[in-house]
Structures are given as C-alpha cells and as structure tokens.
BANU-675565 format. One line per field, with one value per residue: x, z negated, y of N, C-alpha, C in turn; residue in three letters. Coordinates in nm, 2 decimals. Each point is the difference from the previous one (the first is absolute). Example, Ala and Ser with C-alpha at 12.3 -4.5 7.8 and 13.67 -1.06 7.14 Angstrom:
2
neast <- (1.32|-0.04)
nup <- (-0.78|0.07)
nnorth <- (-0.57|0.11)
caeast <- (-0.09|0.09)
caup <- (0.00|0.00)
canorth <- (0.12|0.11)
ceast <- (0.09|-0.08)
cup <- (0.00|-0.08)
cnorth <- (0.12|0.11)
aa <- (ala|ser)
REM end
This chain:
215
neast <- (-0.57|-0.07|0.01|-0.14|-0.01|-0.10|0.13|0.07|0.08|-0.14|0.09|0.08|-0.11|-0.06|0.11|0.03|-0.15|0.05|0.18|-0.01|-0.11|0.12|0.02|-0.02|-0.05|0.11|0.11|0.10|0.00|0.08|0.10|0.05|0.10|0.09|-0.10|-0.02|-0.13|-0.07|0.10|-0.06|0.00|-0.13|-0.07|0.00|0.00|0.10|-0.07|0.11|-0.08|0.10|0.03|0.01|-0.08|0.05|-0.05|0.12|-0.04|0.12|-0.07|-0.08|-0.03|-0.11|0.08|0.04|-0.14|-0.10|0.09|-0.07|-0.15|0.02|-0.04|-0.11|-0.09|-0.08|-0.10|-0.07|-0.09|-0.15|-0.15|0.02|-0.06|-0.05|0.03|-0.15|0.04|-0.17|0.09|0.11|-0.12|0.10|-0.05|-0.12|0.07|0.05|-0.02|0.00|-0.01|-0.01|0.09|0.04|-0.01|0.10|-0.08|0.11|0.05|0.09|0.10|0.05|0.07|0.08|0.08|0.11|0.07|0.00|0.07|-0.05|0.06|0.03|0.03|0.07|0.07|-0.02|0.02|0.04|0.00|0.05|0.06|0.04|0.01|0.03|0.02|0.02|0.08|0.06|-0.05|-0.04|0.12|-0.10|0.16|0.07|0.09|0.08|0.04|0.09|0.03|-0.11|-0.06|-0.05|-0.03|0.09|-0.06|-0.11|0.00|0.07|-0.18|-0.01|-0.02|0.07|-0.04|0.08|-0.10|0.10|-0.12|0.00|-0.08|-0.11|-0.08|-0.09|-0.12|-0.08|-0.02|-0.05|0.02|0.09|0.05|-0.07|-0.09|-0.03|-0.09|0.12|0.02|-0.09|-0.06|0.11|0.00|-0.08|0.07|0.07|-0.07|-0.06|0.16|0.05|0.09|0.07|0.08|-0.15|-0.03|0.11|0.02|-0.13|0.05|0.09|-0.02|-0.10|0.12|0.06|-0.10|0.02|0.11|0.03|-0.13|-0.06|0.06|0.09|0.07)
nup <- (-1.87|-0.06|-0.05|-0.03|-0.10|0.01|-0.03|-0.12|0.11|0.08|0.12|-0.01|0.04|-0.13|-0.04|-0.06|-0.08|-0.12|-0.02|-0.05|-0.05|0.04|-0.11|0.07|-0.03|-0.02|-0.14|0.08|-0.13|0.03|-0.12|-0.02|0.11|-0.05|-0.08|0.05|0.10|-0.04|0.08|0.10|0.03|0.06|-0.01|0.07|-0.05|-0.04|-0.11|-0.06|-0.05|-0.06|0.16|0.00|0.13|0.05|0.11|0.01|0.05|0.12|0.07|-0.10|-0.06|0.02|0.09|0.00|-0.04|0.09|0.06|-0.06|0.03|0.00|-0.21|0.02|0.04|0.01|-0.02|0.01|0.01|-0.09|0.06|-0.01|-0.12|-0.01|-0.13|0.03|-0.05|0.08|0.12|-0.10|0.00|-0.07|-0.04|0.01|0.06|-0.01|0.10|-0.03|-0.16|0.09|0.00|0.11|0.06|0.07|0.11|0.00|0.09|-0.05|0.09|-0.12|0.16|-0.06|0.09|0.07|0.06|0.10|0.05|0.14|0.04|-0.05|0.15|0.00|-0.14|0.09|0.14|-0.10|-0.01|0.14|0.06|-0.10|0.00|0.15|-0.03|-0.06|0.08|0.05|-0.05|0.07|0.02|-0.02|0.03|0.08|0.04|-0.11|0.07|-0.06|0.09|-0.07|0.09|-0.08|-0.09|0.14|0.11|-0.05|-0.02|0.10|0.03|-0.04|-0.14|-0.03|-0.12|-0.07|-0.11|-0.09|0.04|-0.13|0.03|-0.06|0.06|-0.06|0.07|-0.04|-0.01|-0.09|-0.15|-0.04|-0.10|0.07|-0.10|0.01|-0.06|-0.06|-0.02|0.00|-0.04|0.03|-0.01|-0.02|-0.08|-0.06|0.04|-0.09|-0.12|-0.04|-0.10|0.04|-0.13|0.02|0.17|0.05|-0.06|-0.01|0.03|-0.01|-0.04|0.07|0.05|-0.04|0.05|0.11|-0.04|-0.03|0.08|-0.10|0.01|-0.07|-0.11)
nnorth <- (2.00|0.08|-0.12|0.01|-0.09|0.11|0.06|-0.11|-0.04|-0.06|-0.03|-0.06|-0.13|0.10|0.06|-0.11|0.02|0.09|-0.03|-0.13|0.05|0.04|0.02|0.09|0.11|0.01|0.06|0.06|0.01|0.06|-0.02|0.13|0.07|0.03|0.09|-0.12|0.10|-0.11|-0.09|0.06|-0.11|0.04|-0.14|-0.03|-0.09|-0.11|-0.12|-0.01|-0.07|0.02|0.00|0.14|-0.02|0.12|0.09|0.08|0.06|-0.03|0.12|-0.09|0.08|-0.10|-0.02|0.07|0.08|-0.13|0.02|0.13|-0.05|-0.10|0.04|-0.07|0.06|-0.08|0.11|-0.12|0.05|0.00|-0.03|0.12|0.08|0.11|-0.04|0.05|0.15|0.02|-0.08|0.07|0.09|0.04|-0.07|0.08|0.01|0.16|-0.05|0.18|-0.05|-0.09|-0.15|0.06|-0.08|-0.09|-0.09|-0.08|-0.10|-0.08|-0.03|0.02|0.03|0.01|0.06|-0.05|0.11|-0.06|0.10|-0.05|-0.02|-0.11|0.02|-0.09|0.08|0.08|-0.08|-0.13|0.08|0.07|-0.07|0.04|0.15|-0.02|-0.13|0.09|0.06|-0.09|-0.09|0.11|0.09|0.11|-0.03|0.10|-0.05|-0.01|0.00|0.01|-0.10|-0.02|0.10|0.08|-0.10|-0.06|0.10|-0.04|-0.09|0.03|0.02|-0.11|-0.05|-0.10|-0.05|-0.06|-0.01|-0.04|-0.09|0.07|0.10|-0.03|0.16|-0.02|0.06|-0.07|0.13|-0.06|0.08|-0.07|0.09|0.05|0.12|-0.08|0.11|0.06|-0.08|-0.08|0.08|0.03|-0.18|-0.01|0.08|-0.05|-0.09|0.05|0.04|-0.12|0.12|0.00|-0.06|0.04|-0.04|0.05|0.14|0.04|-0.08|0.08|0.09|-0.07|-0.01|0.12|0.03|-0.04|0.00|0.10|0.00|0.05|0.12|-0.08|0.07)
caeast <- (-0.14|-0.07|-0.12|-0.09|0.03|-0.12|0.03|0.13|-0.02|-0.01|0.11|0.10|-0.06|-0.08|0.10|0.04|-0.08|-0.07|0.05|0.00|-0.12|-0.04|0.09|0.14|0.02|0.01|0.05|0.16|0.06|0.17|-0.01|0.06|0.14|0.03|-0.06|-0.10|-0.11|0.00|-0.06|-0.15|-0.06|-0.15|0.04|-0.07|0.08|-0.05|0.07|0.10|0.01|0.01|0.03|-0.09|0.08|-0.04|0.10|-0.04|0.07|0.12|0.00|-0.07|0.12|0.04|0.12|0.11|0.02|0.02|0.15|0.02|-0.02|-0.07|-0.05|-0.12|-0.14|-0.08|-0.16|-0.11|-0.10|-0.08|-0.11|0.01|-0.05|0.01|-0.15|0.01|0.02|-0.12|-0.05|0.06|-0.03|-0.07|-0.17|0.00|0.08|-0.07|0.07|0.11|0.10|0.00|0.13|-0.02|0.18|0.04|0.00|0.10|0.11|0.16|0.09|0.13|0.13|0.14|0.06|0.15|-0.04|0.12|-0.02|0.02|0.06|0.03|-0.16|-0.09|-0.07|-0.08|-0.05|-0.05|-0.05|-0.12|-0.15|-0.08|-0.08|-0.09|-0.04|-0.10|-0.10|-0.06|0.04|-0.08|0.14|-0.02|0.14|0.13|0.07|0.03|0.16|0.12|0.03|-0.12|-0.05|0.04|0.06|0.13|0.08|-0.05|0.07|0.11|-0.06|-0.08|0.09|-0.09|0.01|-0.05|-0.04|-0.02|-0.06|0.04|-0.13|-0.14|-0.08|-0.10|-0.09|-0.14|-0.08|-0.17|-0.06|-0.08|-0.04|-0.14|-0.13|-0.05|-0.15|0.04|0.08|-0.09|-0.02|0.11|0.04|-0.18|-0.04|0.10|-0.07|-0.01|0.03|0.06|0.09|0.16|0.01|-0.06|-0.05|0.12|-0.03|-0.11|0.00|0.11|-0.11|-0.08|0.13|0.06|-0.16|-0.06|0.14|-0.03|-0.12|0.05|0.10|0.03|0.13)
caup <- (0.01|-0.13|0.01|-0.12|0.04|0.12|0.23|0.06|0.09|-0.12|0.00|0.18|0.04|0.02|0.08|0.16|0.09|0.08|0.10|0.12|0.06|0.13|-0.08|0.09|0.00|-0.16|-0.03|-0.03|-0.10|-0.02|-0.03|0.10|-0.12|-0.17|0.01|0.08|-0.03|0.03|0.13|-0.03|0.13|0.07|0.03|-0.02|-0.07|0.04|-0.10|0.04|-0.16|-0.09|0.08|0.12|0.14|0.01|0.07|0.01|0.10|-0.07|-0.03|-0.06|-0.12|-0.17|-0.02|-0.09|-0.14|0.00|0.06|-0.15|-0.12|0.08|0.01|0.05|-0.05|0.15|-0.02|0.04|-0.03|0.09|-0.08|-0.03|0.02|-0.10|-0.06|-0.01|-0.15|-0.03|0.04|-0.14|-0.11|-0.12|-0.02|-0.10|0.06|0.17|0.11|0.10|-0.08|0.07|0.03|0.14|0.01|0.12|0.02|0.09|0.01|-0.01|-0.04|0.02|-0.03|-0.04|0.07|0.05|0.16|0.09|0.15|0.12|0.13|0.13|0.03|0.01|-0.10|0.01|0.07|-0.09|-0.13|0.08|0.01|-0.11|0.02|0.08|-0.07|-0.10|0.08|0.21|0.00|0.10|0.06|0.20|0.01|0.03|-0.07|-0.10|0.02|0.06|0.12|0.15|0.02|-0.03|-0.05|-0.07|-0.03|-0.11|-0.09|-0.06|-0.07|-0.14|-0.13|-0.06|-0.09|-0.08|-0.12|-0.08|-0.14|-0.13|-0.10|0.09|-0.10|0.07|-0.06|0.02|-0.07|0.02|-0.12|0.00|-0.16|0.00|0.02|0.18|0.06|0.03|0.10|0.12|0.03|0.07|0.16|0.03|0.02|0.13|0.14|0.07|0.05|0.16|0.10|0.04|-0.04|-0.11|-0.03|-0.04|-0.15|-0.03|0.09|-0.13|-0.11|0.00|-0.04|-0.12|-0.08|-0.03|0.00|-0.13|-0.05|-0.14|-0.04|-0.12|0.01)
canorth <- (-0.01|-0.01|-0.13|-0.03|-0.12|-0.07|0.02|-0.05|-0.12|-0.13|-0.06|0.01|0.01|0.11|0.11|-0.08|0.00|0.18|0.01|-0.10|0.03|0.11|0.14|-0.07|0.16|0.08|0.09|-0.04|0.10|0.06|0.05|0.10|0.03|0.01|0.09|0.04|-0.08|-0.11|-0.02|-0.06|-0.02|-0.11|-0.10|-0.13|-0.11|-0.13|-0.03|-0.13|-0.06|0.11|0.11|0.07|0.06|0.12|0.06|0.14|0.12|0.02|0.18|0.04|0.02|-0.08|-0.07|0.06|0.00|-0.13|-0.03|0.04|-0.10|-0.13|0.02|0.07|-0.01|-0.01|0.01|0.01|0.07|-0.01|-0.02|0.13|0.08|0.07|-0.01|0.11|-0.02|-0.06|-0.12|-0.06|0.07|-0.14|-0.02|0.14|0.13|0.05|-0.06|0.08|-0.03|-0.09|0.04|-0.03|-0.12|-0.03|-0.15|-0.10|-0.11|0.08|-0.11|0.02|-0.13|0.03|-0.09|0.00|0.01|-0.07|0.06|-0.08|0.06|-0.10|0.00|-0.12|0.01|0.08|-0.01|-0.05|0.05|0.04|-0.13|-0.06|0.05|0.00|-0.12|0.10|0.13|-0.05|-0.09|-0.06|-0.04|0.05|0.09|-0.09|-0.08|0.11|0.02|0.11|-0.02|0.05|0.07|0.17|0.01|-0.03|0.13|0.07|-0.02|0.11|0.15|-0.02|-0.05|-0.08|0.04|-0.09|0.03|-0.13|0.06|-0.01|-0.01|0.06|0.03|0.01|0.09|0.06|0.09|0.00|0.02|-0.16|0.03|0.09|-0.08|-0.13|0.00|0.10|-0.04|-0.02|0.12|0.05|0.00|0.05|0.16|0.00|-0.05|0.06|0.11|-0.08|0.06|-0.04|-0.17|0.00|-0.16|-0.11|0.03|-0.10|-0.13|-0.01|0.03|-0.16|-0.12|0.05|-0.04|-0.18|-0.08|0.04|0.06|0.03|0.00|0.00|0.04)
ceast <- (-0.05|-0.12|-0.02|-0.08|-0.13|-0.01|0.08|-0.10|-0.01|0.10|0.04|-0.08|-0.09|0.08|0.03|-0.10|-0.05|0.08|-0.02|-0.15|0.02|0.08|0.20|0.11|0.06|0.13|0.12|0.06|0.15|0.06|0.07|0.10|-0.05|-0.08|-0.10|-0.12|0.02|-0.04|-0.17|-0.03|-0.09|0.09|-0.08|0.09|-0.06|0.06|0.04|0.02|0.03|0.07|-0.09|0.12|-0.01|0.12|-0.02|0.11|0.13|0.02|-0.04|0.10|0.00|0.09|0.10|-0.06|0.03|0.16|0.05|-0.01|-0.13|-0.12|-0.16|-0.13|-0.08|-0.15|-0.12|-0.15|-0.11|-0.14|-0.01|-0.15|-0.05|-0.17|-0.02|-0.11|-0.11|-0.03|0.07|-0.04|-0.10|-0.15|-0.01|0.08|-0.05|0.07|0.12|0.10|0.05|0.20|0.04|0.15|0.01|0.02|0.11|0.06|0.13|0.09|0.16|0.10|0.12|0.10|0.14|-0.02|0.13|-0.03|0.04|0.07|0.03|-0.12|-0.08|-0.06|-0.10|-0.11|-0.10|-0.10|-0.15|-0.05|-0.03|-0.10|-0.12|-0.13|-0.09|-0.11|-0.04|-0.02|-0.07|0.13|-0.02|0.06|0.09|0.10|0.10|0.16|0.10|0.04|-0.10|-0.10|-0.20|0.06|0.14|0.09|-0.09|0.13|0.10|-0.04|0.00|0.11|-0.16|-0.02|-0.06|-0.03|-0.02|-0.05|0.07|-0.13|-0.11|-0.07|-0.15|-0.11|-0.15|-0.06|-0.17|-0.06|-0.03|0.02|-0.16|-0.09|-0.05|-0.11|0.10|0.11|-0.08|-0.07|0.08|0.02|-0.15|0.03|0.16|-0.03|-0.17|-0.01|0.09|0.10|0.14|0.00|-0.05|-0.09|0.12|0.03|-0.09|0.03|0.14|-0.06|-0.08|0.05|0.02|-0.10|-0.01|0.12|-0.03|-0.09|0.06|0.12|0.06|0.11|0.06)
cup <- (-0.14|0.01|-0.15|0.01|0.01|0.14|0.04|0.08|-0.11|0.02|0.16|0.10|0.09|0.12|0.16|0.11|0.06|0.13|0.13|0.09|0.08|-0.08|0.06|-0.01|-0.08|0.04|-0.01|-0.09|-0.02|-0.07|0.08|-0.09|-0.11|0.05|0.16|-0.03|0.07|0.14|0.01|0.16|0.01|0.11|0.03|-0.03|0.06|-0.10|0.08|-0.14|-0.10|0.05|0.03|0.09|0.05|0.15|0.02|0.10|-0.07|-0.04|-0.17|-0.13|-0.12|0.06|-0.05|-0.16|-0.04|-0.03|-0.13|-0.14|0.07|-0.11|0.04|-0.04|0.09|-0.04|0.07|-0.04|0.10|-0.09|-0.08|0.00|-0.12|-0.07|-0.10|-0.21|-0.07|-0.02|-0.09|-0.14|-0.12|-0.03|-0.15|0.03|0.14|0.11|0.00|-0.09|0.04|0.04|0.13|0.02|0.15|-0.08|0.13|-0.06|0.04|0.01|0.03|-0.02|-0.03|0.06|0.00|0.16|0.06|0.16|0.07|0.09|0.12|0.09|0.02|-0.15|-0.02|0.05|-0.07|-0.08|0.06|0.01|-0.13|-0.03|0.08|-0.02|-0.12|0.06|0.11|-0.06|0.16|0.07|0.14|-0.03|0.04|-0.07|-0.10|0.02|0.01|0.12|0.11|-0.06|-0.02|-0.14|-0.12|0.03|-0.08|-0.15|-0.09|-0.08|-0.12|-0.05|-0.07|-0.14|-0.13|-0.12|-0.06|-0.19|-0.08|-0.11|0.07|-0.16|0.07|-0.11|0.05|-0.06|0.06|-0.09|-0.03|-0.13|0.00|0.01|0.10|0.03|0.09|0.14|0.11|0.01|0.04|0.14|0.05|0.10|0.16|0.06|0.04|0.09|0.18|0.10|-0.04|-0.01|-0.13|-0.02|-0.06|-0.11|-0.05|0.01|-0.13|-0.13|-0.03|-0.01|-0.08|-0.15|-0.04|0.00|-0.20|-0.13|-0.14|-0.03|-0.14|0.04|-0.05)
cnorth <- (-0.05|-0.09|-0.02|-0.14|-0.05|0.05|-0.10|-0.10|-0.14|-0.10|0.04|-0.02|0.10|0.08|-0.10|-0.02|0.10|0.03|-0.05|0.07|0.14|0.08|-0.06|0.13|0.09|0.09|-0.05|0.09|-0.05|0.09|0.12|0.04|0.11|0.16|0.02|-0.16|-0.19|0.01|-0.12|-0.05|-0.09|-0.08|-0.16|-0.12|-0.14|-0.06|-0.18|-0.07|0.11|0.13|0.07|0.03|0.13|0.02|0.14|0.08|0.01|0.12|0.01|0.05|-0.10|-0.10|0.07|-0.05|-0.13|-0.03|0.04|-0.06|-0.09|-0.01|0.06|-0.04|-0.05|-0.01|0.01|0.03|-0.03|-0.02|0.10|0.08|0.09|0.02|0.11|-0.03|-0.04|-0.11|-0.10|0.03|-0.13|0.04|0.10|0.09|0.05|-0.02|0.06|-0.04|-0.11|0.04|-0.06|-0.07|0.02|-0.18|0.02|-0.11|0.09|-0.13|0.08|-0.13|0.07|-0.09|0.02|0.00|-0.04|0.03|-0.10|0.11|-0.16|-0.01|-0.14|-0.05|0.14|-0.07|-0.11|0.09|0.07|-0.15|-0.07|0.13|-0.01|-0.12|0.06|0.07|-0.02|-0.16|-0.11|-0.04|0.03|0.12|-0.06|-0.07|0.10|-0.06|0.07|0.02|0.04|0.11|-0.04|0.00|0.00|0.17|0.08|-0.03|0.10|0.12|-0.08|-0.06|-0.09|0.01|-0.16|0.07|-0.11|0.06|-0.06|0.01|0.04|0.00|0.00|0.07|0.00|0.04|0.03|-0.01|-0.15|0.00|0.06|-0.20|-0.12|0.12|0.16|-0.06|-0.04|0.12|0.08|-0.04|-0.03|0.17|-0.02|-0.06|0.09|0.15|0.01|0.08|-0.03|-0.12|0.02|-0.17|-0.12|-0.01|-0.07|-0.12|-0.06|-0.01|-0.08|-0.09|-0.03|-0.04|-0.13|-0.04|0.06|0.01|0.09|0.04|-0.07|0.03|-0.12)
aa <- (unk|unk|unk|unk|unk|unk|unk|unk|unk|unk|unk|unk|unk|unk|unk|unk|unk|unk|unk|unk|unk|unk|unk|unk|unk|unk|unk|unk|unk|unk|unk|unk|unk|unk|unk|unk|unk|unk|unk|unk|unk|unk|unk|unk|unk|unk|unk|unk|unk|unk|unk|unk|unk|unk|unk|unk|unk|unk|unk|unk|unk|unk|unk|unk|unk|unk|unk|unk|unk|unk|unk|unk|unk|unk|unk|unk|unk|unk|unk|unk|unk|unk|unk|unk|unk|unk|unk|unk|unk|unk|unk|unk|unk|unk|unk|unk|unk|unk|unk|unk|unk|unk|unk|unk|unk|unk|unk|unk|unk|unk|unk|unk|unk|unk|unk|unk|unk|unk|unk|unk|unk|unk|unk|unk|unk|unk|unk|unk|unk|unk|unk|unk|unk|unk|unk|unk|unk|unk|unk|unk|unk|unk|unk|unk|unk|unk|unk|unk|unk|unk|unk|unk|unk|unk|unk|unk|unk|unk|unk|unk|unk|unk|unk|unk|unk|unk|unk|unk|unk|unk|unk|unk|unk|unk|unk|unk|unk|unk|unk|unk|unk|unk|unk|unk|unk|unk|unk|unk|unk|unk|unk|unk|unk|unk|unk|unk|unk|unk|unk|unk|unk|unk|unk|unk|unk|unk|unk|unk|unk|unk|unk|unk|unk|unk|unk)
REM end
C-alpha cells in the first residue's frame, strides 16, 4: 500500500482508534503456492494487544497455503467514498477539468499466523472473541466439554496473527486547500449515500487535527 505522507496516520493513536471504533472486519491475504493467485478471505477479527484473533471453517483452503508460509497480510478498510472530478477542480479552471479521487482509511497489519487446533485453546479464543462481539455474554457457556458449543468445535481451527508491522492510511486530500477541503465533506454530507457521512466525519478530523497542509 502506497502512502503519501499527507495520508500517513498522524501517529498510532489515529489507526488504534479507527479500529477500536466498529472497523472489526477485513481481508485475510495468503500468500498461495508458487504460480497461483493469493488466497483472500472476509473475516471478522478481535484484537488481543498486538494479536488479532480470527477463526475459520476447518474446510477453508487458506490453511494449507497458511501451513505453507505463515507469512500474511490482514486489511481493513472503511470511511470510503468516491469524489467526483468538479468538486476538486482548482479555482479558474472548468469544473469537468476537475480530477475525481476515492477518499478511505486502510490499516494493513503484516503478521506471523499460528493455527489453534487444542480445543480448550480454541475454545479461549472464541470467548475472547465473543467479549468483542456479544459482550452482553447472553450465550452459553464456550466449552469443549459442553454443548452447543464444545461439538462445534471440531469444524473450526483457530487462528493467532501476531503483528509485526501496521501501516496505516487516510486519504482525504489533507494536502488540498482548508476552503477545498471543507467543501468537499460540505458536498458528501449532503450528498449522503453509502459512507459518504462517515467519510465526511474523517475528513473534518482529519481537518481540525491538521488544518494547513505543510509538508
């Protein structure tokens, strides 16, 4: 991922918090044997200090490539949307010369993966998950031994991703102009379709954490 160093994240902080806020969701990239394409799987994650936690269908094919090279990629994405080429057109120029971008957040972790197969370390890993995603804890108890789900167990493989690097990326023209910038997330709120408000809502951040680009 190609970062220009008014997309880079203004420190750790920035990326810890985008995750930590609901971006729970991303991309298991593997690499795949020698002449074929990378294995790619959607996923939801739970991070454990500098782990993410992941479980997947023991049917799924990126354990082999995994088993092959524990090398992997893990990317999350989000606050996405595509601005169109007027609404960047510098001042004395005609709108249509205007050059149209895609605004997102991007966090790639680069990791080392370590498969679970013991089930009471599976079974750990689902309740440190679940504590993420249920944290209400109106589920049953997460055992090997008891039902439902200690004979679930056997479909799945657990999965540790111990990071090694994280790159992070917000891209929101925060080199453009403050009057072109606030005019931008002005037009995406009130254009208001997909995560064009969230966007907006980045972009303003991004605004008042920076104002002025200086390089």
């Amino acid at each position: 991922m190609f970062i220009h160093p008014w997309d880079a994240a203004l420190d750790d902080a920035e990326w810890q918090t985008w995750i930590a806020d609901g971006h729970d969701f991303g991309l298991l990239s593997v690499n795949g044997p020698p002449g074929q394409a990378p294995v790619v799987v959607p996923t939801h994650f739970a991070v454990d200090g500098s782990t993410l936690l992941v479980h997947l269908a023991r049917p799924n094919p990126v354990w082999k490539a995994i088993e092959a090279d524990p090398n992997v990629t893990f990317t999350v994405t989000g606050d996405y949307a595509f601005v169109p080429g007027p609404w960047r057109a510098q001042p004395g120029i005609p709108p249509t010369d205007g050059v149209p971008t895609s605004y997102y957040a991007a966090v790639q972790f680069t990791c080392r993966a370590t498969i679970i197969e013991d089930p009471e370390a599976k079974a750990e890993l689902l309740r440190r998950q679940m504590a993420h995603f249920q944290p209400e804890g109106d589920h049953a108890p997460i055992d090997p031994d008891q039902p439902p789900y200690g004979r679930m167990l056997s479909g799945i493989r657990g999965l540790r991703l111990d990071v090694t690097e994280v790159r992070a990326k917000f891209k929101y023209d925060d080199h453009k102009p403050v009057e072109q910038r606030t005019g931008t997330a002005r037009r995406l709120t009130e254009r208001g379709t997909g995560l064009d408000a969230s966007t907006a809502a980045q972009q303003r951040r991004r605004l008042n954490r920076i104002g002025p680009w200086k390089s």
